[in-house]
C-alpha positions in Angstrom: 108.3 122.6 40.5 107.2 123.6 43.8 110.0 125.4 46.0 108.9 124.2 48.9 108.5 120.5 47.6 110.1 118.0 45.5 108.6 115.2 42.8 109.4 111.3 42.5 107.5 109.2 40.1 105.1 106.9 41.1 102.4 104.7 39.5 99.4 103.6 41.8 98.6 99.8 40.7 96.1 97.0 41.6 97.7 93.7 42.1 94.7 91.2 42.5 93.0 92.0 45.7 95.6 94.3 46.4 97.2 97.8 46.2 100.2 99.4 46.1 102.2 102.7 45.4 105.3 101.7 42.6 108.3 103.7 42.5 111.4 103.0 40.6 114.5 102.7 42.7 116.9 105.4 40.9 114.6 107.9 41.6 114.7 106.9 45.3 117.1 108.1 48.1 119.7 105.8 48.2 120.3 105.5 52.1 117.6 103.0 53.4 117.4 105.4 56.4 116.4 108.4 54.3 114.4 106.4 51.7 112.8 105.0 54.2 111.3 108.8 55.7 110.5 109.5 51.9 108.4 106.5 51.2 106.6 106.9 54.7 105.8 110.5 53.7 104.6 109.7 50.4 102.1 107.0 51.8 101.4 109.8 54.5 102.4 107.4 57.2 102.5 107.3 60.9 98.5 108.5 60.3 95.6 105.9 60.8 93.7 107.9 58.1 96.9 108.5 56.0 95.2 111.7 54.9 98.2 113.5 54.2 99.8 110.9 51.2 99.0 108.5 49.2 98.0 105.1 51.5 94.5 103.8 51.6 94.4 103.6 55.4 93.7 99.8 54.8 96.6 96.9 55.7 95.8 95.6 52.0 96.5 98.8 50.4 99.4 100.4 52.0 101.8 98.5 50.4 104.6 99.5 48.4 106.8 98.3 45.4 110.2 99.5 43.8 111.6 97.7 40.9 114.2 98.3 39.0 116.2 96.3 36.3 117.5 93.0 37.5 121.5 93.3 38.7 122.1 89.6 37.7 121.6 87.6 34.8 119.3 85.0 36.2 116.3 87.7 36.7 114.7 90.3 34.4 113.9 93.0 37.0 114.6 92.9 40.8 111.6 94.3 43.1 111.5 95.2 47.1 108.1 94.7 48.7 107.0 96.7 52.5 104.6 96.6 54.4 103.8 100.2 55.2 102.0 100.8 58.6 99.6 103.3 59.6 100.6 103.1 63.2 103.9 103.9 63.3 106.9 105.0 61.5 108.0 101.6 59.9 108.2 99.7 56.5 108.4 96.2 57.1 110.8 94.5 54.6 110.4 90.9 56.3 107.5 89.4 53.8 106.4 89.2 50.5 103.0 90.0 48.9 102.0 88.0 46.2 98.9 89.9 45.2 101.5 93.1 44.6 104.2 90.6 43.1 101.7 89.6 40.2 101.8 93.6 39.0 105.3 94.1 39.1 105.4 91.7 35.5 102.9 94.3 33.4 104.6 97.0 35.4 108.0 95.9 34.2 106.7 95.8 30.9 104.8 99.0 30.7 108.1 101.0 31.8 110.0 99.3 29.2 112.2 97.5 31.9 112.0 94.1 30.0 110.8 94.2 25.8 107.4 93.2 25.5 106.9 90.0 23.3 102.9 89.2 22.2 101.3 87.1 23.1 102.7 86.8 26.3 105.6 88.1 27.8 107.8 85.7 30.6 109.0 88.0 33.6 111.7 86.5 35.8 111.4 88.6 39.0 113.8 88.8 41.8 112.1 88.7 45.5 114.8 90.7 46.7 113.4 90.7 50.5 114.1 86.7 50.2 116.3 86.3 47.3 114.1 84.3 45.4 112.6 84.0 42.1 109.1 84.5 40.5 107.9 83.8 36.9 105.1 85.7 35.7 103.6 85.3 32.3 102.1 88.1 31.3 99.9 88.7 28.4 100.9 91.2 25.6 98.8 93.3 23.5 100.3 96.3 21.0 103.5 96.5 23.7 101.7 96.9 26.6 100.5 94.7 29.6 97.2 93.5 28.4 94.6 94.9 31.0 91.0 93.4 29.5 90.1 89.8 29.3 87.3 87.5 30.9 89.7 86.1 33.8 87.4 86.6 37.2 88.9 86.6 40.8 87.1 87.1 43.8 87.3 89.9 45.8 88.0 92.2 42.8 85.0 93.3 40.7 84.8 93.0 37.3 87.5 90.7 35.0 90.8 91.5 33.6 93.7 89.5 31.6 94.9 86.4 33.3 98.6 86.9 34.9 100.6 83.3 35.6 102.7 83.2 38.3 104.3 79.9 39.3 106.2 80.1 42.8 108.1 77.3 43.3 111.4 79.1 43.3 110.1 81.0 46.8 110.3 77.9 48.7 112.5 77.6 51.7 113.2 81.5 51.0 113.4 82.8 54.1 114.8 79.5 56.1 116.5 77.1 53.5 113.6 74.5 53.2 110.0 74.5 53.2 109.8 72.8 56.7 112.1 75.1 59.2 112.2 72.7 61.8 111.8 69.6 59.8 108.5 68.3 61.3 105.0 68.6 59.7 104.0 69.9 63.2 105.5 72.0 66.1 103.7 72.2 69.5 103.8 75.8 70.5 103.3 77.0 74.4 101.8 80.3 74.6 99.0 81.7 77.0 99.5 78.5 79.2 98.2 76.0 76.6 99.9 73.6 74.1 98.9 74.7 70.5 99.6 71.9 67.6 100.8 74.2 64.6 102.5 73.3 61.0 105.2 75.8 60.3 106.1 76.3 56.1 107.7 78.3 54.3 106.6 79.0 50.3 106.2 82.7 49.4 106.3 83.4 53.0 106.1 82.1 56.0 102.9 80.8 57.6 101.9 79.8 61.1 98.9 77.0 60.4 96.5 76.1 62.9 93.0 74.0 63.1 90.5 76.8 64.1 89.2 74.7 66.8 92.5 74.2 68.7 91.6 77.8 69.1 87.8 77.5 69.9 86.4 78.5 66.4 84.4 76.9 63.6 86.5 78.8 61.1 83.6 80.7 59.1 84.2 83.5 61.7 84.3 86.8 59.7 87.5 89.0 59.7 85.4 91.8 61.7 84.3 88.7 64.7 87.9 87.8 64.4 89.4 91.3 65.4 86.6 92.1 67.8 88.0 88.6 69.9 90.4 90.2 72.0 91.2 87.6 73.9 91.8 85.8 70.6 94.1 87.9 68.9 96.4 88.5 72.3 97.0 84.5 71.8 97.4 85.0 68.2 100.1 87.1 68.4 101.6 85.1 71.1 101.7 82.2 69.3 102.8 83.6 65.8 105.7 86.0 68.1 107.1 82.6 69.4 107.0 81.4 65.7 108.9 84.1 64.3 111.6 83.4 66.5 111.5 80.0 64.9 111.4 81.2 61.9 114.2 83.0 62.5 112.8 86.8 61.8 113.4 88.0 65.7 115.5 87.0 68.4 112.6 86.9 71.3 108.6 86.9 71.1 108.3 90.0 72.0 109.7 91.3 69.3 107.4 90.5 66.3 104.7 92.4 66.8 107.3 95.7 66.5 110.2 94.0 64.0 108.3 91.9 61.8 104.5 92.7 62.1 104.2 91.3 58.9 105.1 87.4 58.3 104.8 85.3 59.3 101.3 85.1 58.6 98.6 83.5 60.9 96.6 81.1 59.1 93.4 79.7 60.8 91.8 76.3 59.2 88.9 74.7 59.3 87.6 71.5 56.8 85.0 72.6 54.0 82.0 74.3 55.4 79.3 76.7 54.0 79.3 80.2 55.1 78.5 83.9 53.4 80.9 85.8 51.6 81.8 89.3 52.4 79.7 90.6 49.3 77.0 88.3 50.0 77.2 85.2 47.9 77.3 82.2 49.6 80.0 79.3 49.6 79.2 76.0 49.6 81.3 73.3 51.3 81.2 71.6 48.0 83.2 74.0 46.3 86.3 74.5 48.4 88.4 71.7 49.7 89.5 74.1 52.9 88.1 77.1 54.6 91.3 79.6 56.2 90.9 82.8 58.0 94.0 84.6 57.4 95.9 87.5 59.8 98.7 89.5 59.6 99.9 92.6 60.4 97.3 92.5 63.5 94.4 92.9 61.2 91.7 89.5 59.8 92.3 89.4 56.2 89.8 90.4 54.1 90.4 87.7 51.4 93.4 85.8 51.1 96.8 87.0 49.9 98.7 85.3 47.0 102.1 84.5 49.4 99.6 82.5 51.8 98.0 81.0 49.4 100.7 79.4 47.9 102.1 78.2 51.2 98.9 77.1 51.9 99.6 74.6 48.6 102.6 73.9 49.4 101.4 72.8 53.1 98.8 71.0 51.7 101.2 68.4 50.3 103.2 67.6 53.4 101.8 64.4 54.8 100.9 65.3 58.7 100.3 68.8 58.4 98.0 70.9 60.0 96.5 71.7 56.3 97.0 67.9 55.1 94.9 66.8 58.1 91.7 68.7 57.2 91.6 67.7 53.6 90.0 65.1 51.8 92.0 62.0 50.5 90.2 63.4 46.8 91.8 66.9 47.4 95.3 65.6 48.9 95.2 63.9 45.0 94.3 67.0 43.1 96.5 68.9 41.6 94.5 72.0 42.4 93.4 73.1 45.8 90.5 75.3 46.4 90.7 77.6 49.3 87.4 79.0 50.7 88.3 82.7 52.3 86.1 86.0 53.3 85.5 87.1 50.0 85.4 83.6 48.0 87.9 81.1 46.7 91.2 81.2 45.6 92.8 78.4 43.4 96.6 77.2 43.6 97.9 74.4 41.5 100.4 72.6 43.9 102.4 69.6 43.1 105.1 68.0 45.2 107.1 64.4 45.6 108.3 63.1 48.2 112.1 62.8 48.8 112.4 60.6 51.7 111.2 62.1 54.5 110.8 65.6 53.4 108.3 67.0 50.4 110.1 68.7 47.5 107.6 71.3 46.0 107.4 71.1 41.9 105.0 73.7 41.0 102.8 76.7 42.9 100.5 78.1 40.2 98.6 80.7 41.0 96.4 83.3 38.8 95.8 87.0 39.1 94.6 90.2 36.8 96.6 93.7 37.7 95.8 97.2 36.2 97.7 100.5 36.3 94.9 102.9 38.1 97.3 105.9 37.5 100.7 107.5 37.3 102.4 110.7 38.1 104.4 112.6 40.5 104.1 112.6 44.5 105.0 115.5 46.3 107.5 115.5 49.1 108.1 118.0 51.5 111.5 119.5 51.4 111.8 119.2 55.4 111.6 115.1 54.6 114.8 115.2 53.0 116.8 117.5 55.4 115.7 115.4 58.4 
């Protein structure tokens, strides 16, 4: 023990193309206001470098986790995702991430929260930012989340054992249905101009838009994304007026400072060739619809789990920004291939219609996590006392 410090357990783990800091929540503060300060000092955070804690100084690895057994029989283990920013003093609790979601299962396990049962081990997980529930089947070797395997994901190097993770239950979690207003598409006014958009809500919600409503071809890297000023002031316009839709701020100019997170800003484009991020190229064969993704004021640098699923869901909604661009082959398919920065991402989606509206049956999605390390954080004392 230091006497100037204290220690919490933590575990660094990768979550597909993510990463994230885990901590359990009884060994947390329990006042949000003073877990809060802890958590932000343990990622080093307000710092754009984060050199004084534990963040990666990078909007896909400054994320955060705490689990902890579930408090209700209908879930296994209940887990709180933030978004930790760099910027500022702030945790945002509004969203989801999918890519950290599909670790908390082997995590789970690993801690000895749920019993581990070979082959494969069934997680119910309790989204506790939107009250809704993930299963995650995870595969079980001698008690422990199995870590090798020959599953392949882009944007992650190397392979790992295949985590299933079907999403369904996350529809309509954050508004009651998967269509807040009801309509497969809004017309937003921002920056003087009428922008056609699809508003949905499956993991998270997701602001959809044809890249050319917005002047782009939609192969744009995320680096010629962020360097379009212009372009991202009428991003965030657009996506501040939809989080009041949405319901996660009471005015526009709110978002960027309450709920920097979700929605997400989806940019879309039909099936096009262009170069991945590592160099390989994608061929318009291969996917059935290109997206640029942003959030938290940054271009994604793949394509996270939460907007791919609502990307699926989207997808089967007749009229939809997403439905528009596809082919009549890939509105069929129970599989849709999504072409992003650093390759494609997969997500089974199946719906049926119910009337007028689209009732979502399945949201499939696959992912490999691995514990990179575990261990005690050190907190000044001052953090506490504040």
């Amino acid at each position: 023990m230091h006497p100037e410090m204290k220690q919490i357990s933590c575990a660094i783990v990768r979550g597909g193309t993510s990463k994230g800091i885990f901590f359990k929540r009884h060994e947390l503060p329990a006042e949000q206001k003073k877990r809060d300060k802890v958590l932000l000092a343990a990622f080093g955070s307000p710092d754009l470098r984060q050199i004084d804690g534990l963040g990666g100084a990078d909007v896909l690895t400054s994320k955060l986790a705490v689990v902890e057994r579930a408090r209700s029989a209908d879930a296994d283990v209940d887990y709180t995702f933030g978004q930790v920013s760099f910027e500022k003093a702030f945790i945002d609790y509004n969203g989801n991430c999918g890519n950290i979601s599909s670790a908390v299962g082997p995590y789970a396990i690993d801690e000895g929260l749920v019993p581990a049962i070979e082959p494969v081990t069934t997680v119910r997980i309790r989204q506790t930012n939107s009250n809704t529930i993930l299963i995650a089947e995870v595969p079980v070797k001698n008690g422990k989340a199995q870590v090798e395997g020959d599953f392949e994901i882009d944007g992650v190097p190397g392979t790992g054992a295949k985590i299933t993770m079907d999403w369904a239950g996350t529809v309509g979690g954050r508004t009651g249905r998967l269509l807040p207003t009801g309509r497969a598409k809004d017309i937003i006014r921002a920056e003087g101009r009428a922008y056609p958009v699809s508003l949905a809500d499956a993991g998270n919600p997701v602001v959809f838009i044809a890249a050319a409503a917005l002047g782009l071809k939609g192969t744009e890297t995320p680096a010629e994304i962020e360097a379009d000023a212009e372009l991202m002031r009428t991003v965030e316009d657009i996506r501040g007026r939809a989080a009041v839709i949405f319901g996660l701020v009471d005015s526009p100019e709110k978002a960027i400072l309450e709920s920097p997170y979700a929605p997400f800003f989806a940019i879309l484009s039909a099936p096009a060739a262009y170069t991945a991020l590592d160099g390989t190229r994608v061929s318009a064969e291969n996917v059935h619809i290109v997206s640029r993704l942003i959030f938290m004021q940054r271009a994604h640098k793949a394509y996270p789990i939460t907007g791919t699923v609502c990307t699926g869901a989207a997808a089967r909604v007749p009229g939809s920004v997403v439905w528009d661009l596809i082919s009549e082959e890939a509105r069929r398919n129970g599989t849709l291939l999504i072409g992003h920065p650093s390759g494609i991402v997969p997500v089974e989606a199946y719906g049926r219609q119910d009337g007028s509206q689209t009732q979502i049956t399945r949201l499939g999605v696959y992912r490999t996590a691995r514990r990179i390390m575990d261990g005690q954080v050190y907190i000044r004392n001052s953090v506490f006392q504040e």
